[in-house]
Residue frames relative to the residue before (quaternion, step in Angstrom):
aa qw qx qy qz dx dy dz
X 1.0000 0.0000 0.0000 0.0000 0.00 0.00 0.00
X 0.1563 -0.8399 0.5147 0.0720 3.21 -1.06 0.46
X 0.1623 -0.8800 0.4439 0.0461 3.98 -0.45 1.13
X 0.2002 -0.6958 0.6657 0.1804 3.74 -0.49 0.96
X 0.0369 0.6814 -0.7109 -0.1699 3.65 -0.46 0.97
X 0.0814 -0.8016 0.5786 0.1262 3.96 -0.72 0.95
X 0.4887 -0.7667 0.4124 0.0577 3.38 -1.16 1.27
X 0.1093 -0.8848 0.4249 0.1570 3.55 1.19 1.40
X 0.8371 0.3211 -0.2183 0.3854 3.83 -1.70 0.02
X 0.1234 0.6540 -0.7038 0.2485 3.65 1.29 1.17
X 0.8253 0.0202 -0.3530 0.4403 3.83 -1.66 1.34
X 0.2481 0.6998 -0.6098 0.2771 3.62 0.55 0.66
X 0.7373 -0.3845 0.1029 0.5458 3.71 0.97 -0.64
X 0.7917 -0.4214 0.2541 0.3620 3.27 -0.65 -0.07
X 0.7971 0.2423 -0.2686 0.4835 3.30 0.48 -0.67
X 0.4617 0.4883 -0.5387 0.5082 4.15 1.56 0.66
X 0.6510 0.3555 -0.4940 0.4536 3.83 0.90 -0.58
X 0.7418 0.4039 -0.3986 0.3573 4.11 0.01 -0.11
X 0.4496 0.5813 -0.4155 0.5360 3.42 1.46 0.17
X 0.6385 0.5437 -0.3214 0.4397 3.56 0.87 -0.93
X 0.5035 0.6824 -0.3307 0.4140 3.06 0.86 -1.67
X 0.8587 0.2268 -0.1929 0.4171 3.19 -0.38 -1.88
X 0.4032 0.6866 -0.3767 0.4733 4.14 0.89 0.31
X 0.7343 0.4705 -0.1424 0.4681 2.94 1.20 -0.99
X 0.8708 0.1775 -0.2220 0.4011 3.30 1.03 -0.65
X 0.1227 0.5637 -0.5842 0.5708 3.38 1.81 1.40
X 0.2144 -0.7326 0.6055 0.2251 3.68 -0.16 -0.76
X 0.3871 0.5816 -0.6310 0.3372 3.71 0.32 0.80
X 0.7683 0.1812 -0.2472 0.5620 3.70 0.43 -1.00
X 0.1869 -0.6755 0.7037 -0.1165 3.88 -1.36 1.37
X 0.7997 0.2160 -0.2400 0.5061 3.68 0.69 0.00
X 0.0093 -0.6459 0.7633 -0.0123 4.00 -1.05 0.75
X 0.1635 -0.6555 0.7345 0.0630 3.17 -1.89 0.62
X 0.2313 -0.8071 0.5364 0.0861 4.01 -0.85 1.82
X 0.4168 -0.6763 0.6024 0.0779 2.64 -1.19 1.18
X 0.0834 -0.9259 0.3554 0.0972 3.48 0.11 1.08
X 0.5899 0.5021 -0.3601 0.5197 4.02 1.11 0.24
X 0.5579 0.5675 -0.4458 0.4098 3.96 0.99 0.03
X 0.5823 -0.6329 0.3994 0.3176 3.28 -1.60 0.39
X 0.4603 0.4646 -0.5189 0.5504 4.20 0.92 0.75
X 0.4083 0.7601 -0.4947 0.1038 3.71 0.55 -0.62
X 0.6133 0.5389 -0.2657 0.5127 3.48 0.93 -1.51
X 0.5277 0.6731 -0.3273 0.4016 3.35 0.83 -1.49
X 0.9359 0.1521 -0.1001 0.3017 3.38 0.01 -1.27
X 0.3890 0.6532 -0.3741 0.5311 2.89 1.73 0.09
X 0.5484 0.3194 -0.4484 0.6295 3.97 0.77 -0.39
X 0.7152 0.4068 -0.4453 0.3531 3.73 -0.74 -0.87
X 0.4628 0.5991 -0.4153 0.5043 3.78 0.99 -0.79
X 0.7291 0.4248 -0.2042 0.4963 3.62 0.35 -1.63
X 0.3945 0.6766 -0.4085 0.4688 3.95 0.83 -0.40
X 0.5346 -0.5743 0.5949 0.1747 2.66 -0.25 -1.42
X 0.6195 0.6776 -0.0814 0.3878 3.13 1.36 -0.92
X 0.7995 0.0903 -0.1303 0.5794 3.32 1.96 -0.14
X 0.1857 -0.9490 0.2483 0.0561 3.19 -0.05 1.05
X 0.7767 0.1423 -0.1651 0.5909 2.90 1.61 -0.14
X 0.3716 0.7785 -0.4971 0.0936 3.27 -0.65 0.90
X 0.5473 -0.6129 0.5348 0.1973 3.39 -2.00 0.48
X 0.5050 -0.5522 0.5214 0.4101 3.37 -1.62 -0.17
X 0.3245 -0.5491 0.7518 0.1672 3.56 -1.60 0.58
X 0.0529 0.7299 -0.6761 -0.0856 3.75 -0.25 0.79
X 0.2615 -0.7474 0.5901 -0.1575 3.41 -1.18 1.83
X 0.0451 -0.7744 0.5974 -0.2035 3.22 -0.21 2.08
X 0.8905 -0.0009 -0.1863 0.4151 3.61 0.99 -0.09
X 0.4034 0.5569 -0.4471 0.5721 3.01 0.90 1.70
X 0.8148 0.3583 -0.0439 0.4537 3.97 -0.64 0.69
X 0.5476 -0.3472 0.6645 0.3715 3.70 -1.63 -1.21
X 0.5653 -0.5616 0.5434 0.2642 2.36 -1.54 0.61
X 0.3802 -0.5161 0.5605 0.5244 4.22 -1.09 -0.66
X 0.7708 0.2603 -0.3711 0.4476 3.58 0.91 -1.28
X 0.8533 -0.0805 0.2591 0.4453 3.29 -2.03 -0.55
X 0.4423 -0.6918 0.5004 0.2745 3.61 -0.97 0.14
X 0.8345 0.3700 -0.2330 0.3352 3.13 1.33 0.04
X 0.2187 0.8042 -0.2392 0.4982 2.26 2.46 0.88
X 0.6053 0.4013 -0.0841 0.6823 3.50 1.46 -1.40
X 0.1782 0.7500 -0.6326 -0.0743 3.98 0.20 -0.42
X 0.7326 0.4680 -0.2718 0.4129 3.36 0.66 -1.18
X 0.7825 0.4507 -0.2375 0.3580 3.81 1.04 0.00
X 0.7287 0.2979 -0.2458 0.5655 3.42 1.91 -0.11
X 0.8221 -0.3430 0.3953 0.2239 2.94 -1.68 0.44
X 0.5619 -0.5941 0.3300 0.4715 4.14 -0.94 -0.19
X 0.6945 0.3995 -0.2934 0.5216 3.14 1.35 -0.42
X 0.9393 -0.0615 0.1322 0.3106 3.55 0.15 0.32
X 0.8231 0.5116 0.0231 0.2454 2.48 0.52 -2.34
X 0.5937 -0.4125 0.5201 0.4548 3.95 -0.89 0.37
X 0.2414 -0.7926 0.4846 0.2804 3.90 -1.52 0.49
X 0.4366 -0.6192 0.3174 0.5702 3.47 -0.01 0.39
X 0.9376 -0.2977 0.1709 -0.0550 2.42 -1.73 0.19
X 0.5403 0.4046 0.0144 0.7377 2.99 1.45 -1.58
X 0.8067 0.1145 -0.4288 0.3902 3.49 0.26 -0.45
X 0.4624 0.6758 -0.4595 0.3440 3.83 1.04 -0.23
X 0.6789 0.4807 -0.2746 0.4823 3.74 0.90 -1.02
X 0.5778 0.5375 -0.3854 0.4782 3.87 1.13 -0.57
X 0.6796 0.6008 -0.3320 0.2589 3.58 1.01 -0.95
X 0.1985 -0.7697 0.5455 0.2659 3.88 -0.43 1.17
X 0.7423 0.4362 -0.3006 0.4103 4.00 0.74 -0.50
X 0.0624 0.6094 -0.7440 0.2668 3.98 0.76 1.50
X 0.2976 -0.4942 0.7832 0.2320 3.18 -1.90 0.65
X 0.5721 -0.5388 0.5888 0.1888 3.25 -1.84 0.96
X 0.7160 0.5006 -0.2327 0.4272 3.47 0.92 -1.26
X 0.6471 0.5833 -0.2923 0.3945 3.26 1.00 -0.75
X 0.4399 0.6725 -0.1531 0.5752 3.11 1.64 -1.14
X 0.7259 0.4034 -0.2944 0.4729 3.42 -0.14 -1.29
X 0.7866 0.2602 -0.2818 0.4838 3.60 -0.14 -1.47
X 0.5314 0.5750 -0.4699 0.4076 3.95 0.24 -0.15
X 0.6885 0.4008 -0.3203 0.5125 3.61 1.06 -0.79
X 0.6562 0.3825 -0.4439 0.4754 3.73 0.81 -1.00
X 0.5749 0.6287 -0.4373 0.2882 3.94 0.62 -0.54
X 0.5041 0.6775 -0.2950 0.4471 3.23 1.54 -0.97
X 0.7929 0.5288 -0.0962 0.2873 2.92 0.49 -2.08
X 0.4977 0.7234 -0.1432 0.4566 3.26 1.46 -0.83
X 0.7121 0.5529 -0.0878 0.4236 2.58 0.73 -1.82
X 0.7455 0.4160 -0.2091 0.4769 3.42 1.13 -0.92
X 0.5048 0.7198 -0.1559 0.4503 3.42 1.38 -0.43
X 0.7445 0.3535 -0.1079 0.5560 3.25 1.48 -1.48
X 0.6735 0.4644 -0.3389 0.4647 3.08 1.61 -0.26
X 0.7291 -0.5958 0.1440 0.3044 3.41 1.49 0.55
X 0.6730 0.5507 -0.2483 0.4267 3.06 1.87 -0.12
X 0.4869 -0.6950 0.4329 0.3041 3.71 -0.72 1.67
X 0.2023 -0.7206 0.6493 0.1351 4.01 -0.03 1.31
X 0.1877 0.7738 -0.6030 -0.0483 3.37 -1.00 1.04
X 0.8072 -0.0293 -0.3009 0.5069 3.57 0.65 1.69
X 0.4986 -0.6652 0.5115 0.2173 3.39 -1.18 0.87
X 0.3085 0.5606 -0.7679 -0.0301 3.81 -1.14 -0.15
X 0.4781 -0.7129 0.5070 0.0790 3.46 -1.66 0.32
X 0.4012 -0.6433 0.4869 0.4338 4.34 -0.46 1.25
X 0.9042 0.0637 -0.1069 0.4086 3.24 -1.90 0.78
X 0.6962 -0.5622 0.3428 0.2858 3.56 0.89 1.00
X 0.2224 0.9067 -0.3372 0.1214 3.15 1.67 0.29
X 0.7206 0.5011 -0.0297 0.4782 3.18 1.33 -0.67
X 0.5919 0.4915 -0.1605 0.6184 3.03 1.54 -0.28
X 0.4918 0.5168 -0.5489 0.4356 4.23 0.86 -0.72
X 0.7458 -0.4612 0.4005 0.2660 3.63 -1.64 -0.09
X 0.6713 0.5221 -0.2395 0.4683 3.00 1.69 -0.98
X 0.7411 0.3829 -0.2179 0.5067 3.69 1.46 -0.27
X 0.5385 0.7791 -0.2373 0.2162 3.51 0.96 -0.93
X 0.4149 0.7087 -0.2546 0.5106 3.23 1.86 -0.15
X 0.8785 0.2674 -0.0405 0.3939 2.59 0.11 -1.94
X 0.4088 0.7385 -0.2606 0.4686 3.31 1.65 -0.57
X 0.5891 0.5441 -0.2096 0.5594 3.26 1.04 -1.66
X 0.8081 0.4023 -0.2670 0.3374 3.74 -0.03 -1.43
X 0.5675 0.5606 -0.3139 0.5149 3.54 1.24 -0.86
X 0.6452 0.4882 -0.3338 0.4838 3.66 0.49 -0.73
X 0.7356 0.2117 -0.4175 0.4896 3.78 0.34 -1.18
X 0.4967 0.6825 -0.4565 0.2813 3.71 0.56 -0.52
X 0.7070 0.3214 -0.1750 0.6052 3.73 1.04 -0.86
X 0.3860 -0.8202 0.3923 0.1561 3.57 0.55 -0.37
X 0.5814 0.5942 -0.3646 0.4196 3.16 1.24 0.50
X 0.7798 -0.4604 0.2490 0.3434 3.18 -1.31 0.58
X 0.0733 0.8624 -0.4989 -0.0457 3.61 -0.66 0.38
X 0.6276 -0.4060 0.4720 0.4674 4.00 -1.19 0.68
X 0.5062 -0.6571 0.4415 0.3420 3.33 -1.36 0.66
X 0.5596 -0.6337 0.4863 0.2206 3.53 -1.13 0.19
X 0.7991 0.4323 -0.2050 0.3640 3.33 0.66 -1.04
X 0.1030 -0.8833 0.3993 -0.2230 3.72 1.79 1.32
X 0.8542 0.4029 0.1912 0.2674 2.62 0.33 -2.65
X 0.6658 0.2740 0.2711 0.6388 2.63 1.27 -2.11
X 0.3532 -0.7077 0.5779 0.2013 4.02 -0.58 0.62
X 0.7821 0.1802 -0.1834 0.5676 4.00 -0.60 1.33
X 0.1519 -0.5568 0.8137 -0.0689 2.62 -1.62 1.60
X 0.0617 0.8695 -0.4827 0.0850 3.81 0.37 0.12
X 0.6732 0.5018 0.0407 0.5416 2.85 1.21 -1.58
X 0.5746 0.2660 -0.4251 0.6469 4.28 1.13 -0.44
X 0.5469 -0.5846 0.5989 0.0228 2.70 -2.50 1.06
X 0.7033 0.5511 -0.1093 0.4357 3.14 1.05 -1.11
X 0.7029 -0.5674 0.3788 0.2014 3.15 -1.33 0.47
X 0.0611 0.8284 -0.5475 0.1012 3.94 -0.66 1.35
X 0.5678 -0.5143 0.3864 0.5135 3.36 -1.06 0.20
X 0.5958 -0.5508 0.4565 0.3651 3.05 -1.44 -0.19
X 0.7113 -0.1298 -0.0173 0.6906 3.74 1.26 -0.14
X 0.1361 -0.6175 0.7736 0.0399 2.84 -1.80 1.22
X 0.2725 -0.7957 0.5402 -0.0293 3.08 -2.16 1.34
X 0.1765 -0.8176 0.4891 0.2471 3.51 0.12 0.69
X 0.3176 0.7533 -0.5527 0.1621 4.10 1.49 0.10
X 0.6309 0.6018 -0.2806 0.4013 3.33 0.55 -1.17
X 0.6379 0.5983 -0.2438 0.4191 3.78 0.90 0.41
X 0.8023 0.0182 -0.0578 0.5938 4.30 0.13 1.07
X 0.7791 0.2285 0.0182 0.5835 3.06 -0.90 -1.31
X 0.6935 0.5410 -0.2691 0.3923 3.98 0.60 -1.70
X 0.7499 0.5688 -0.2249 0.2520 3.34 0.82 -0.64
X 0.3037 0.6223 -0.5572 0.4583 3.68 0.52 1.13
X 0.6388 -0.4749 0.4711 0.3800 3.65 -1.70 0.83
X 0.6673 0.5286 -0.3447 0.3956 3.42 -0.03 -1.42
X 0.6923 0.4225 -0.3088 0.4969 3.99 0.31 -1.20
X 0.5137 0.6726 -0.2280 0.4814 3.54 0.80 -0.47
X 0.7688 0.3111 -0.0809 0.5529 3.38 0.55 -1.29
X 0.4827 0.5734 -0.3476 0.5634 3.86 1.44 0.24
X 0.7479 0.3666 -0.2309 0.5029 3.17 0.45 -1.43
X 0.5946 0.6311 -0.2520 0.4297 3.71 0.66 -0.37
X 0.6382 0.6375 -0.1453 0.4065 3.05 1.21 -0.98
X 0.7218 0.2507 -0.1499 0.6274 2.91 0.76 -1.53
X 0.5851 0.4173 -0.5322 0.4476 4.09 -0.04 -0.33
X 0.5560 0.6123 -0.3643 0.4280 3.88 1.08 0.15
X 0.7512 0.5010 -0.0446 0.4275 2.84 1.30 -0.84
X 0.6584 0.4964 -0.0571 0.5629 3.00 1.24 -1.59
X 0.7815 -0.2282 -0.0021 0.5806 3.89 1.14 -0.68
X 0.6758 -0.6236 0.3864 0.0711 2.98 -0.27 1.76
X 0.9183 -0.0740 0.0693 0.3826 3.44 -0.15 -1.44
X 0.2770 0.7929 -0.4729 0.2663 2.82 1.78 0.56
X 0.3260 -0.6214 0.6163 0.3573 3.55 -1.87 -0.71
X 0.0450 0.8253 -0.5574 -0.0776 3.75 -0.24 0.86
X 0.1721 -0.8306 0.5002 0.1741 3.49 -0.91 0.73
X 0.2485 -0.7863 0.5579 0.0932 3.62 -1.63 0.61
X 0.3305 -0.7581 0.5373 0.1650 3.42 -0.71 0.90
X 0.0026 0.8018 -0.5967 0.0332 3.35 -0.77 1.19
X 0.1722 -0.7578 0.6170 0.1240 3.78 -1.27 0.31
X 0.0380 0.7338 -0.6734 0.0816 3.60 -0.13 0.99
X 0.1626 -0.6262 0.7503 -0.1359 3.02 -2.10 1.17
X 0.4124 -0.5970 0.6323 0.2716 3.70 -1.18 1.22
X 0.8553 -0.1700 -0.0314 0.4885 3.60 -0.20 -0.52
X 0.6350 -0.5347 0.4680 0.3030 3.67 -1.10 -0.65
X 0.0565 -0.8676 0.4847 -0.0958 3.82 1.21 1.18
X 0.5878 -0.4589 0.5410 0.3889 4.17 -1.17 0.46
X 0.6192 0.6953 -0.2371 0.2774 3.33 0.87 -0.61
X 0.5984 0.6019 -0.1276 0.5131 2.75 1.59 -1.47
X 0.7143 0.5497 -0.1200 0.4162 2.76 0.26 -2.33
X 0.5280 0.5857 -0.3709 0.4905 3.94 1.03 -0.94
X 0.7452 0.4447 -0.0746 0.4912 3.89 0.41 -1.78
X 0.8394 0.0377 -0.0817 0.5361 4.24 0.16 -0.78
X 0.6429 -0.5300 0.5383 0.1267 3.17 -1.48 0.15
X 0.6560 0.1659 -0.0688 0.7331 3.32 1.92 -0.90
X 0.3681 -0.7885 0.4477 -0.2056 2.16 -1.59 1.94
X 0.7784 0.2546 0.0810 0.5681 2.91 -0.42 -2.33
X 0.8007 0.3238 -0.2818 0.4179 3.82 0.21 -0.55
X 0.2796 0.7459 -0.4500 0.4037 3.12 1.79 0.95
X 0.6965 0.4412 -0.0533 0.5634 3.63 1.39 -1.88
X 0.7267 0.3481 -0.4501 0.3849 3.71 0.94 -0.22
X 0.3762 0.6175 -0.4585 0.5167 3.81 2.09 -0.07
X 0.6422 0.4920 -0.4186 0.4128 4.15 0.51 -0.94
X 0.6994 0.5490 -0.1530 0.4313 3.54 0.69 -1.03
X 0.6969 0.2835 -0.3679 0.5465 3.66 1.07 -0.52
X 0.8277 0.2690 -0.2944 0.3949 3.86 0.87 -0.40
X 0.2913 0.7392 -0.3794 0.4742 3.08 1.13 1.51
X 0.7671 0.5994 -0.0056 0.2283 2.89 1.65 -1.68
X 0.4144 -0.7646 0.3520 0.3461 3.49 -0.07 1.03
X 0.4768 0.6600 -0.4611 0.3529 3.68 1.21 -0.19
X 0.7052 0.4709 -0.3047 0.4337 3.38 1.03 -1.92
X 0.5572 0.7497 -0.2314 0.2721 3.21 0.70 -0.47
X 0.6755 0.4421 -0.1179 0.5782 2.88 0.65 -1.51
X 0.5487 0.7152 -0.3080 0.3043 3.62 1.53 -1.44
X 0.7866 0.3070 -0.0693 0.5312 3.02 0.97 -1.59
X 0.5498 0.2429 -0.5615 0.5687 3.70 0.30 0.83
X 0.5762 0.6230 -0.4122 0.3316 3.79 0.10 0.19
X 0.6762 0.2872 0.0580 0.6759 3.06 1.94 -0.97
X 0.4086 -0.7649 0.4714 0.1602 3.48 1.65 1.14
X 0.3486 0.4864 -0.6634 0.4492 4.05 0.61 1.30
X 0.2283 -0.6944 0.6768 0.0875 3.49 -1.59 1.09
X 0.3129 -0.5137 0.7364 0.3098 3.86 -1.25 0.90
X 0.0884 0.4767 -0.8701 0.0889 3.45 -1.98 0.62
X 0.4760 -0.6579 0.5814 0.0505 2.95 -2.31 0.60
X 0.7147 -0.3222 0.3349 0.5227 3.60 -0.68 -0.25
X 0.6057 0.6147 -0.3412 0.3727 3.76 0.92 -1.28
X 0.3715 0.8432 -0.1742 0.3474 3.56 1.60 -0.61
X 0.7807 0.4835 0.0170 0.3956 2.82 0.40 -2.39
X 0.4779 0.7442 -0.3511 0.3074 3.60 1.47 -1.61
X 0.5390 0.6645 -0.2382 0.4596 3.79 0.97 -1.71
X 0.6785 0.6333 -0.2676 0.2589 3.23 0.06 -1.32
């Protein structure tokens, strides 16, 4: 079996891009997705240039931040002052423009492109892309570029409609309460079992420490540093060559 464990909210801030960083050179996590309107962006965009990450996608971020384009470009998606709407109320909304959507995502994409990094799959913060109100257009932007993308059908049942290449299961277990080695080594288990030679992927969010910063930007925190610490760990490690599971990245999927 084989596990992309991908390391969401690379430039969220600093101490999630050096949390990655070191993820990266444990080798268990090989895939990060940038988030490209937050205040680490720049941040990781140099370390990207470093060297220090090597493979990574786009986190397209509709309810977190600014927009990239004009704010009145997105009308249907921000707030009076600017800002992305949360969440809960952004998914409730029945009157999103698609178009607005759309070019917000290619603005995104761009954006990451001009900043020099080789995007080689898309997934999206808080499933943005996936609620009902986006998942179209999400859908069209993906086969349009052609690149691999997290599955879709999370939220919503059916991806019918993406072209492109996905794992074969994605798991959101690995995530609060889910997050401890041992729960880990369950879920593993049985996606051992259950599909052998598949490629199943987790979403993970490590952080070096908790900073005002953070705490200012997500909701999740503390189980940010005990997620750094389990894929850090020479145990899991050792776990998973013991139990013939390979880490692989997005770069992986391209083949497909």
């Amino acid at each position: 079996m084989k596990i992309i464990l991908n390391a969401d909210d690379f430039g969220l801030t600093e101490s999630v891009n050096n949390a990655i960083v070191d993820c990266f050179k444990m080798g268990i996590v090989k895939s990060t997705t940038i988030m490209m309107n937050q205040p680490g962006t720049q941040h990781a965009v140099d370390l990207y240039h470093q060297g220090l990450i090597d493979q990574v996608g786009l986190h397209f971020t509709v309810t977190a931040g600014k927009p990239i384009l004009d704010a009145n470009q997105v009308s249907t998606l921000v707030d009076e002052e600017g800002y992305f709407l949360e969440r809960r109320e952004l998914y409730g909304k029945t009157d999103v423009c698609s178009e607005q959507v759309y070019k917000e995502l290619k603005a995104q994409y761009h954006a990451a492109l001009n900043a020099g990094l080789a995007i080689n799959h898309l997934d999206s913060h808080h499933f943005g892309g996936v609620f009902p109100n986006l998942k179209a257009t999400f859908t069209r932007f993906a086969n349009d570029v052609g690149l691999p993308v997290r599955r879709t059908d999370n939220i919503i049942e059916g991806q019918d409609l993406l072209k492109v290449a996905t794992p074969d299961a994605f798991d959101l277990g690995f995530y609060d309460a889910g997050a401890s080695l041992e729960h880990l080594k369950t879920m593993l288990t049985h996606y051992q079992h259950t599909m052998p030679d598949g490629i199943v992927e987790f979403m993970c969010h490590p952080a070096k420490a908790v900073t005002a910063e953070l705490k200012q930007l997500s909701g999740y925190t503390d189980k940010r540093v005990t997620e750094l610490d389990i894929l850090t760990s020479i145990e899991l490690k050792n776990w998973l060559a013991a139990n013939n599971i390979e880490c692989i990245g997005f770069d992986a999927l391209h083949s497909r």
